[in-house]
C-alpha atoms as an extended CHARMM CRD file, in Angstrom:
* protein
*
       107  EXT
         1         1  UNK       CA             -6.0930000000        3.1530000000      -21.4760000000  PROA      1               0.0000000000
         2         2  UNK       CA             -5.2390000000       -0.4460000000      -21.2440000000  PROA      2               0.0000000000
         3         3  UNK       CA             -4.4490000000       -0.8290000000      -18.0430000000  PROA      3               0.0000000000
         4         4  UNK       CA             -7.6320000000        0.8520000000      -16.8070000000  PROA      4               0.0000000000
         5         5  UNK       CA             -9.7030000000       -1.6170000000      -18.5900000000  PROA      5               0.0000000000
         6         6  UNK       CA             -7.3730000000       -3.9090000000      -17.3990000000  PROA      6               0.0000000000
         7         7  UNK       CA             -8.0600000000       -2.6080000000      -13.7960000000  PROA      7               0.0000000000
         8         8  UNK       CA            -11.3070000000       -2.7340000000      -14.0950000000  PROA      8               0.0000000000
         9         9  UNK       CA            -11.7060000000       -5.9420000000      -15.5480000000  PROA      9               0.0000000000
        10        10  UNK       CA             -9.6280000000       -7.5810000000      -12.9250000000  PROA      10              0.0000000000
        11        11  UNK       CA            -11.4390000000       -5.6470000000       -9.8820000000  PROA      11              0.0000000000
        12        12  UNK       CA            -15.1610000000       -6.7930000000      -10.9840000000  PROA      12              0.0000000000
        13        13  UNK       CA            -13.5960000000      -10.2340000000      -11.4040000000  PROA      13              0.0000000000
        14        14  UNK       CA            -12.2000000000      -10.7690000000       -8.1320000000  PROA      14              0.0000000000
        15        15  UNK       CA            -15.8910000000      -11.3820000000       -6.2280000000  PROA      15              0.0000000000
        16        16  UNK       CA            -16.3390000000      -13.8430000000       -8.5890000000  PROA      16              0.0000000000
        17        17  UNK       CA            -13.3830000000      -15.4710000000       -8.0220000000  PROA      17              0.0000000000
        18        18  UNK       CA            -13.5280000000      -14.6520000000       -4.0890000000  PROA      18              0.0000000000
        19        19  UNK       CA            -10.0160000000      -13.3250000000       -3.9300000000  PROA      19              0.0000000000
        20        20  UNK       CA             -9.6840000000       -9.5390000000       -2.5590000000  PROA      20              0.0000000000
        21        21  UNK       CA             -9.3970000000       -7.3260000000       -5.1000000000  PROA      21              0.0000000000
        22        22  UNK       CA             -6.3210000000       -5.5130000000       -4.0070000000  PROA      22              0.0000000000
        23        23  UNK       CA             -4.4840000000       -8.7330000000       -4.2460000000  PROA      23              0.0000000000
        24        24  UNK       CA             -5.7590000000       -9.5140000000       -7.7780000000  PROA      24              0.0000000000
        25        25  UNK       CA             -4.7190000000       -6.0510000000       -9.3540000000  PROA      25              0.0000000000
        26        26  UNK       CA             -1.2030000000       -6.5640000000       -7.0180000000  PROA      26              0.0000000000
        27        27  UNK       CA             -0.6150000000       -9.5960000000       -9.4910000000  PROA      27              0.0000000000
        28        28  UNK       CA             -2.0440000000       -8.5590000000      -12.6610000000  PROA      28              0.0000000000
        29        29  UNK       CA              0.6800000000       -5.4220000000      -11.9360000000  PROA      29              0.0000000000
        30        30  UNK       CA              2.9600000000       -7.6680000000      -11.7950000000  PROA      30              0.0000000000
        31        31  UNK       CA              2.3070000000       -9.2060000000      -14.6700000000  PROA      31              0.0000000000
        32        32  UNK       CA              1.8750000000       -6.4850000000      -16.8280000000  PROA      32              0.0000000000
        33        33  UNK       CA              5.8040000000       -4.8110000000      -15.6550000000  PROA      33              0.0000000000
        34        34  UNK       CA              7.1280000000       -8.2070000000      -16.9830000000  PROA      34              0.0000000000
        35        35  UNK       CA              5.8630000000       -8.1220000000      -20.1790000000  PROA      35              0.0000000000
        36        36  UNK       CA              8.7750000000       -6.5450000000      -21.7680000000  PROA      36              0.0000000000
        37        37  UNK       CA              6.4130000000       -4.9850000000      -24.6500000000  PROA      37              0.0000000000
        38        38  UNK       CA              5.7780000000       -2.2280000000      -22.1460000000  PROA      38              0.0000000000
        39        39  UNK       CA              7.9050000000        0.9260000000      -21.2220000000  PROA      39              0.0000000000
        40        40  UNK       CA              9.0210000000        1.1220000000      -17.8270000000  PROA      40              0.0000000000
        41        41  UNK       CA              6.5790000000        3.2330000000      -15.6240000000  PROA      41              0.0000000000
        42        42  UNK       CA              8.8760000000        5.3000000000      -13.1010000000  PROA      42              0.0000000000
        43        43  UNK       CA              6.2710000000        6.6310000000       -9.9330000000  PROA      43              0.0000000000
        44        44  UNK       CA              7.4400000000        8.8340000000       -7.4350000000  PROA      44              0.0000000000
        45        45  UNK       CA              7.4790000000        6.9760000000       -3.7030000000  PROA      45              0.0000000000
        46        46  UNK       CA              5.2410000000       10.2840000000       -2.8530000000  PROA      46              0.0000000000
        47        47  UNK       CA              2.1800000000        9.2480000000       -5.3770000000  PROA      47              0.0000000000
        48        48  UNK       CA              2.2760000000        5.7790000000       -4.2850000000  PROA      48              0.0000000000
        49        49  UNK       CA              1.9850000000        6.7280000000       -0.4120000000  PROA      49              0.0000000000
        50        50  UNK       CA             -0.0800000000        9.5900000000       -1.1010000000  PROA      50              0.0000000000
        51        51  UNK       CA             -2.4910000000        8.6360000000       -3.9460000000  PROA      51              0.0000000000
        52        52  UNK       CA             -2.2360000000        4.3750000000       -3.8040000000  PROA      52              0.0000000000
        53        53  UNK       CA             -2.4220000000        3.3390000000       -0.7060000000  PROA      53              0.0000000000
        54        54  UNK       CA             -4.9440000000        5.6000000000        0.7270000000  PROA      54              0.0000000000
        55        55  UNK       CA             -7.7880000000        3.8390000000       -1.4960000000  PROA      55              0.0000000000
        56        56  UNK       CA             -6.2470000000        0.1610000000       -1.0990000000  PROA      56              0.0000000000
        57        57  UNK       CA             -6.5890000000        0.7810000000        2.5280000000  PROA      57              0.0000000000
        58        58  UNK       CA             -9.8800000000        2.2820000000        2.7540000000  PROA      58              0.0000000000
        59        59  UNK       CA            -11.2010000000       -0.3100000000        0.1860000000  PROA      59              0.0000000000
        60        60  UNK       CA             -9.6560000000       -3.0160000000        2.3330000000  PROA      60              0.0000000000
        61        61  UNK       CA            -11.0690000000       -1.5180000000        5.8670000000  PROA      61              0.0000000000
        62        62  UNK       CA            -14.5090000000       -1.4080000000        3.9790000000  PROA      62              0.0000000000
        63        63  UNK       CA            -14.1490000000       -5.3400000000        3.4920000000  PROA      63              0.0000000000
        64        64  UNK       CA            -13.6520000000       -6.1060000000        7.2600000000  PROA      64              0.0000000000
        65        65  UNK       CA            -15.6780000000       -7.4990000000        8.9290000000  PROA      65              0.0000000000
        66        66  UNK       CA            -16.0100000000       -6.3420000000       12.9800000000  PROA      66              0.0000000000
        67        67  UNK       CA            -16.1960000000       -9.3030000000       14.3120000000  PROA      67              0.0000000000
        68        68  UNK       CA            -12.7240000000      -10.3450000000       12.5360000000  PROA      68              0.0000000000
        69        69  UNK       CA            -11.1440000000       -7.2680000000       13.4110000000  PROA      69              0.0000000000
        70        70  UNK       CA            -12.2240000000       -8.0180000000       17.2710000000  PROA      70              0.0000000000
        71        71  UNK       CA            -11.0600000000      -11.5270000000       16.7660000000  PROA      71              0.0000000000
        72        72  UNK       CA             -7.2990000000      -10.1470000000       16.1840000000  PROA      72              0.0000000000
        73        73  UNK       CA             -7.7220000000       -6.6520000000       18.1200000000  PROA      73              0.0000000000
        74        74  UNK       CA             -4.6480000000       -7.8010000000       20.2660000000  PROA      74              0.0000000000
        75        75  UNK       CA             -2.1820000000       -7.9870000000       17.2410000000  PROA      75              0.0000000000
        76        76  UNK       CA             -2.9640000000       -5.4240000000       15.4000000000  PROA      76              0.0000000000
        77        77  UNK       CA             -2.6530000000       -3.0040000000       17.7650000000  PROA      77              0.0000000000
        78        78  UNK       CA              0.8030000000       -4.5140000000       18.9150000000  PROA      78              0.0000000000
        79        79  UNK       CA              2.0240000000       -3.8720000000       15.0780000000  PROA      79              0.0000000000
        80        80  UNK       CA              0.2750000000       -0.8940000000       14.6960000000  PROA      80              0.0000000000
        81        81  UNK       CA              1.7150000000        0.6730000000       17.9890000000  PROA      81              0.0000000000
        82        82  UNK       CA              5.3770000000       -1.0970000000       17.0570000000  PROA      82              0.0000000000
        83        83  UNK       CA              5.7770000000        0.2840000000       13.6260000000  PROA      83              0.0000000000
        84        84  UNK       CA              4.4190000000        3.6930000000       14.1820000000  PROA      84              0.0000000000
        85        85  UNK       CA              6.6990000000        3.7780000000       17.2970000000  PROA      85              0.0000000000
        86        86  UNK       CA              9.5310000000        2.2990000000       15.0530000000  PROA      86              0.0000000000
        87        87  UNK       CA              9.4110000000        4.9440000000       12.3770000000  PROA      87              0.0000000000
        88        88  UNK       CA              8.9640000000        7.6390000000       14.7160000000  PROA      88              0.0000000000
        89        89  UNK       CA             11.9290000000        6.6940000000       16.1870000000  PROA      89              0.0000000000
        90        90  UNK       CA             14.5930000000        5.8740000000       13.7140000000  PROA      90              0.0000000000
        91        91  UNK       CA             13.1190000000        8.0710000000       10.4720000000  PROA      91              0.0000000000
        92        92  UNK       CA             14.5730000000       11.5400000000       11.6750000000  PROA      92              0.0000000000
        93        93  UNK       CA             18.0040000000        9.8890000000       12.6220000000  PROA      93              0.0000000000
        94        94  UNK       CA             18.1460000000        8.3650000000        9.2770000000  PROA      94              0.0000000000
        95        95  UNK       CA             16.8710000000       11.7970000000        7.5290000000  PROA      95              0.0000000000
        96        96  UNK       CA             19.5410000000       13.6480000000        9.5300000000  PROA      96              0.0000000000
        97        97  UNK       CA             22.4100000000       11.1150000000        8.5810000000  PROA      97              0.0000000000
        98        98  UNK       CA             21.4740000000       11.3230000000        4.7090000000  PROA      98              0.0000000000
        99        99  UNK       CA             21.3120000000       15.7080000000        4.8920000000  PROA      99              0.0000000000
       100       100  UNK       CA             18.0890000000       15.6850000000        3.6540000000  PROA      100             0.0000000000
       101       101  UNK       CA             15.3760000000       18.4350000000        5.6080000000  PROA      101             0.0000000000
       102       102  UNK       CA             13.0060000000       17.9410000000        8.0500000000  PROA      102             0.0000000000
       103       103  UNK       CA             12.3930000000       20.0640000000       11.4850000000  PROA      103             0.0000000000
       104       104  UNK       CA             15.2950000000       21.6390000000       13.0910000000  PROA      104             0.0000000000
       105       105  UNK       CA             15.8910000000       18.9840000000       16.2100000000  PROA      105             0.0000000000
       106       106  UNK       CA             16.8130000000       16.1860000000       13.5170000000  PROA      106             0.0000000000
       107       107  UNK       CA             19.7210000000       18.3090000000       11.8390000000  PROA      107             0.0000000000
């Protein structure tokens, strides 16, 4: 319950203190794993990409303004483009090589 109200305190803060919010919670997170009074929190890689980021993202594509976004089009879509075309390429190798599943044309 803490680290809701901890959450939420932090998030209505951040206007005030004109930081993004997602950057603000990032380092109160932070803080809160080194406090050694607290038990280590162990979250799947599947929640975080599955549950996390989709709000952060949204939240943070909400905060955008268009004309910023057409003020830096050109690089964004060069590392949008580059990093899906990265991971398409090299995740199935790399699931292949470690045995895990996946579609039949990566074994």
């Amino acid at each position: 319950m803490f680290l809701v109200v901890l959450g939420t305190v932090v998030a209505a803060f951040a206007g005030r203190l004109r930081v993004p919010a997602p950057s603000l919670l990032v380092v109160a997170g932070l803080v809160v794993g080194l406090l050694p009074s607290f038990p280590p929190v162990h979250v799947p890689p599947d929640v975080v990409s599955l549950v996390v980021l989709p709000p952060l993202l949204w939240a943070a594509s909400e905060e955008l303004p268009w004309r910023d976004l057409r003020a830096v089009w050109r690089p964004v879509t060069v590392l949008a483009v580059g990093s899906a075309s990265n991971a398409g390429a090299t995740l199935p190798g790399q699931t292949a090589q470690r045995g895990a599943g996946g579609p039949g044309w990566t074994r």
